[in-house]
N, C-alpha and C positions, 0 to 999 in steps of 0.2 A: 576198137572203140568207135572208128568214124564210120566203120561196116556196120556195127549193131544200132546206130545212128539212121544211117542210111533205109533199115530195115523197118525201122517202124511207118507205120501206116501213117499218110499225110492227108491233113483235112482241111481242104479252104473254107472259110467262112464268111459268107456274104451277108450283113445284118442291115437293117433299116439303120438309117443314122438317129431313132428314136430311144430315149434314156432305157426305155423299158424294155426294148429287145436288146439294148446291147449289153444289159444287165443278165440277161438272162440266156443271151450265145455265151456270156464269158462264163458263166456259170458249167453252161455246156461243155465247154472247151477246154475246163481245170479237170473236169471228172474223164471226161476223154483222156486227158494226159496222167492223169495222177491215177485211175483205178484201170486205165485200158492200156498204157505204155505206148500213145496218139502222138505225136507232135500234130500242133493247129499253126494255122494262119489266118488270121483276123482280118479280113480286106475292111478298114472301114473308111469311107466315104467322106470326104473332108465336108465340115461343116462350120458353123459360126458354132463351136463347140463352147461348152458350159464348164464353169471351174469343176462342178461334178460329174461332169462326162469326161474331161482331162485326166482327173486325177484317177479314175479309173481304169482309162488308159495307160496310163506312164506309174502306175502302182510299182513301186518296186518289188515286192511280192510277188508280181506274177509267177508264174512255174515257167523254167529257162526254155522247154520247149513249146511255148507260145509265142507264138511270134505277129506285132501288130502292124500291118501293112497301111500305110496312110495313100489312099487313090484319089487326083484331082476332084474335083466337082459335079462328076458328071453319073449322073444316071445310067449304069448298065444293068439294072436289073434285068430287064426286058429282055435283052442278050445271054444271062447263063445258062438259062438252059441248052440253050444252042451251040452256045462254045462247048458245054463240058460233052454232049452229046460227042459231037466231033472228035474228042480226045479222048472219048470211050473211057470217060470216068462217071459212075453215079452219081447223080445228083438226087438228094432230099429237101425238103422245104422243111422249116422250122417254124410250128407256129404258137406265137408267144401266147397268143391270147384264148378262149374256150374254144373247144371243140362245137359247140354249138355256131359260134360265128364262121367257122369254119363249114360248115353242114349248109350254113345259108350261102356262102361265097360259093359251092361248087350246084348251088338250086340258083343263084342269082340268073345263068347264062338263061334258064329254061325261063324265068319271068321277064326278062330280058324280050325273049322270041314271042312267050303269048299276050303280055299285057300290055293294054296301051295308053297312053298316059302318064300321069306321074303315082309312084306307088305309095305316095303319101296320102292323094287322094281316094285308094280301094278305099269298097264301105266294109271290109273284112279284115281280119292281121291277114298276115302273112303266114301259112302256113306250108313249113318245110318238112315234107314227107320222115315220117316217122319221131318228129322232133314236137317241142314245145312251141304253140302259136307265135309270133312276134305281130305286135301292136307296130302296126303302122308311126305311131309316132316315136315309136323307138330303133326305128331303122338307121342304120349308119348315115353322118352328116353326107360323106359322097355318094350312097344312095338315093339322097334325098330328091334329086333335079338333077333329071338325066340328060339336060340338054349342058352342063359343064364338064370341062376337061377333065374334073377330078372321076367323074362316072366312067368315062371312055376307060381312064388310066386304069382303075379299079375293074373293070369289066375286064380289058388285056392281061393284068396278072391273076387273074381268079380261073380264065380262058387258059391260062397254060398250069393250074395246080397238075390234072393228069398225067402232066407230062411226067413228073416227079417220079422216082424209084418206091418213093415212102416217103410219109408223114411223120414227123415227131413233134408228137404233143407234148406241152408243159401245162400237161394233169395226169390226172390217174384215174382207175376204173372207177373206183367208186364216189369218186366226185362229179363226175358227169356223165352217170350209165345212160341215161335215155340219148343222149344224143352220138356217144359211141356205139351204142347200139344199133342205134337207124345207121348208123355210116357202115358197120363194118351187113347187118343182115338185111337191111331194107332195100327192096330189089331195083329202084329209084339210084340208087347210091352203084350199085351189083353194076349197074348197065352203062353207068356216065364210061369205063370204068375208075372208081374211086380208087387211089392207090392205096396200098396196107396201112393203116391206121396204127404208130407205137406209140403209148402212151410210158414217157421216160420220168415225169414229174412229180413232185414241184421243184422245180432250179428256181431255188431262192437265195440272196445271198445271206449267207449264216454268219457275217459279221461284214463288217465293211470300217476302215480308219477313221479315224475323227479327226476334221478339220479345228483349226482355229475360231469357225464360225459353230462349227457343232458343238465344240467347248459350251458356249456359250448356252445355246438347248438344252443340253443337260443337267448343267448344271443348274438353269432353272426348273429343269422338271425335278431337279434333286429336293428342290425348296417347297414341292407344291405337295398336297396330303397324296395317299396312295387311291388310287381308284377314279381321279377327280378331273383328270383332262382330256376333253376330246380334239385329235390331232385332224384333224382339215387340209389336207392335202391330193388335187388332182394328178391323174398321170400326166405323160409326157405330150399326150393331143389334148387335154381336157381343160382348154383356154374359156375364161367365162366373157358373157358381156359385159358392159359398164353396167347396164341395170342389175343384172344377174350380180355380181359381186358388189354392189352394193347391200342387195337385199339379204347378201351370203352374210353380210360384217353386221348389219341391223339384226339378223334373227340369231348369229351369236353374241351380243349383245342384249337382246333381250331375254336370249336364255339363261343368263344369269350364269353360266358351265366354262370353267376353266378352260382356256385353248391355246390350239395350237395354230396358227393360221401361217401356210405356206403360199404369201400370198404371190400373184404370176400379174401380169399388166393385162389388164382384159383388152377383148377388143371386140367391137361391131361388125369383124368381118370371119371370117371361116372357123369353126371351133377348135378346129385343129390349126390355127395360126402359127403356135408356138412351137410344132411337133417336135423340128428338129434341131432345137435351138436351149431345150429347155434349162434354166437357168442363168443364160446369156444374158437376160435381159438388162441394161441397162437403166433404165426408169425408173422412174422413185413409183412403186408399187402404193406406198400411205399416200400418194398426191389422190388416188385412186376411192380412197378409203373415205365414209360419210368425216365433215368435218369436227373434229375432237374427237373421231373413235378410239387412237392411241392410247390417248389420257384416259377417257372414261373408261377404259376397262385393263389398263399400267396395275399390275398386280394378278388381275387374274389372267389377263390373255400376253399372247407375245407373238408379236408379227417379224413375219423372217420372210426373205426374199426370195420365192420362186421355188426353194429344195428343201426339203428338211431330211436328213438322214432318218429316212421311217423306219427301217429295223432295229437301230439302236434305241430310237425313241419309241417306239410299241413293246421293246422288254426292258423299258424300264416300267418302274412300281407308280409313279404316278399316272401315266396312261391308261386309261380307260376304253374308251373306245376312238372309231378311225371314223371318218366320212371321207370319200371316196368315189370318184366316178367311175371305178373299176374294179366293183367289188371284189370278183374273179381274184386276181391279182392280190390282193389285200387278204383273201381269206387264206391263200398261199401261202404269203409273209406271215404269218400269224399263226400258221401251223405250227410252230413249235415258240412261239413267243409264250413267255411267260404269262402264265394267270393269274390272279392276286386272290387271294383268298383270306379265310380268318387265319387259316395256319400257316400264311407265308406265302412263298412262290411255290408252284408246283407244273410242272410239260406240263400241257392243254392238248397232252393224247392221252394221259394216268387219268385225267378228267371230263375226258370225251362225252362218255354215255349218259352223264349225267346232265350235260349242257347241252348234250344235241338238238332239243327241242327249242332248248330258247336261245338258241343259236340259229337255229333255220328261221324264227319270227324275226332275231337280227335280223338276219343276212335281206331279211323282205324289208323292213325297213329303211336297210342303205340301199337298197336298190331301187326304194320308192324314191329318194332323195336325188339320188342317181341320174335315174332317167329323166328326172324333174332338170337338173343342173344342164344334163346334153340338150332335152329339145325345150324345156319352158324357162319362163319366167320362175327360178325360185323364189318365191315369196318368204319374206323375214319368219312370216307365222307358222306359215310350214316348217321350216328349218325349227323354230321353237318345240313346236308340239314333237317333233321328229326326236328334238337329243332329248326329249324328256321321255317321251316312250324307249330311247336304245339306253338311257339311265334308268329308269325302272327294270327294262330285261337283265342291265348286266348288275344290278343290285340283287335281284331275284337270283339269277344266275350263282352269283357270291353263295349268300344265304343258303340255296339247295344242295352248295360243295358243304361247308361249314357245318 
């Protein structure tokens, strides 16, 4: 027994201390064990960790051969490739988020070299050889101003992706063919050289425990009609400002639309404030909040502090739609969440063909919102006009199952 032990394959696992990769290595890490016969090691990186990133961690559930390794404070990212080289062990990078931001991180070095200035300033997007334009003002917060630490930092680990044995992506071909495309044939990618591209995805988690506080979520979404709340929750870097989550709470408020609001303590400095913290926060989030918003909308809306268990609450029947700074991510979850329809619940893949259309006008929709939330000012009115147009698509949507 302790020889058949010994024999299986061993896999360190070095994750961002951010909710959403570590969500999504453990994902990694059960299928590794449970359908490949893996034992993992989970290095994660001590943080001002979150009762939701705890309770993740210390799940009793886990699978016996995972194992979570708690490492001081310190940053060695920068270091594994180097170590593991040494020890003539593979290393691959895991990347959580699209292949597309991936396609711009390994063009970042060559804009890097020719442009000069800030690249907020081009009068042109950005264009990544064989990819989809990127508009200048939707460039990453650490791309923004190259003359800060976080650019260097971000420039250094994008400067060693090559180094990698392989990529693993969390998507799939046919969810993001143009930009797989350019990476694996576009001669740009051919030459850096780009390592093999697998695309293993979506690791999503297909259930997760309910707290004491998620009790509570549910059971009001138990109370609310079917189809009729839109759930409002950013990822794990997607901190707003003070004006920004004001105008977030005024245009749901004026939208009159049932909610869900996962509200996080904004702040006037980096958008990514909160990255690796998320849920910690301490601060009364309503102090934040226009005054008497609680009251005035006590029945339709319900403010909760920083997390909301989002896959439980997107298959339940009262949920509707999501807003999101990470659509990617969001349209993942929801792969297999529940649809509501006239004839009940029914997978949202037996219903695919029929939604695909007005699902892609979604998906432009929350991503107008989106990029609106990371670099502008969202305006109450926009947020308004926005969940009226994603509640017409998913009424329409209804209607054309039915």
């Amino acid at each position: 027994m302790v020889v058949a032990e010994a024999m299986k394959p061993h896999v360190a696992v070095l994750p961002s201390p951010a909710m959403g990769h570590i969500i999504a290595l453990f994902e990694l890490a059960k299928r590794l064990i449970i359908h490949h016969g893996f034992r993992v090691s989970i290095l994660v990186i001590t943080t001002e960790a979150s009762a939701a990133q705890n309770q993740l961690l210390r799940s009793p559930t886990l699978p016996s051969d995972l194992n979570v390794v708690d490492l001081p404070p310190v940053d060695v990212s920068d270091l594994a490739f180097e170590i593991f080289r040494e020890l003539s062990i593979p290393t691959y990078s895991f990347f959580t988020t699209s292949t597309a931001l991936f396609a711009f991180s390994l063009y970042l070095l060559t804009l890097d070299r020719e442009v000069e200035g800030e690249f907020v300033d081009l009068p042109e997007p950005v264009q990544v050889p064989g990819c989809k334009a990127i508009r200048t003002e939707d460039l990453l917060d650490q791309v923004r101003n190259r003359k800060i630490d976080e650019y260097k930092w971000h420039l250094l680990h994008v400067s060693r992706l090559p180094m990698a044995a392989g990529i693993s992506a969390n998507t799939w071909d046919d969810f993001e063919p143009v930009s797989l495309r350019a990476l694996r044939r576009n001669p740009f990618f051919q030459n850096i050289p780009t390592p093999p591209v697998h695309t293993i995805g979506p690791l999503i988690k297909e259930d997760e425990p309910v707290t004491e506080s998620d009790t509570e979520i549910l059971t009001w979404l138990d109370k609310q009609p079917s189809d009729s709340v839109l759930l409002v929750a950013l990822c794990s870097g997607g901190t707003l400002s003070c004006e920004q989550f004001t105008e977030l709470a005024w245009g749901l408020e004026m939208s009159q639309q049932r909610f869900i609001l996962a509200a996080r303590t904004p702040t006037d400095a980096s958008a990514s404030a909160a990255f690796f913290n998320v849920g910690s926060d301490v601060n009364d989030q309503v102090a934040y909040l226009p005054e008497g918003f609680v009251k005035r909308t006590e029945g339709v809306g319900l403010v909760v502090p920083s997390w909301a268990p989002q896959v439980a609450a997107m298959s339940e029947m009262a949920t509707t739609s999501n807003v999101t700074d990470l659509v990617e991510t969001t349209l993942k979850e929801k792969e297999d969440t529940r649809i509501i329809g006239r004839r009940g619940r029914s997978k949202s893949k037996d219903v695919a063909a029929s939604m695909e259309a007005r699902l892609k006008r979604m998906e432009r929709a929350v991503a107008d919102i989106s990029m609106q939330l990371e670099d502008e000012i969202l305006s109450s009115a926009t947020l308004e006009a926005a969940v009226e147009d994603l509640r017409g698509e998913a009424l329409g949507a209804l209607n054309s199952i039915g």
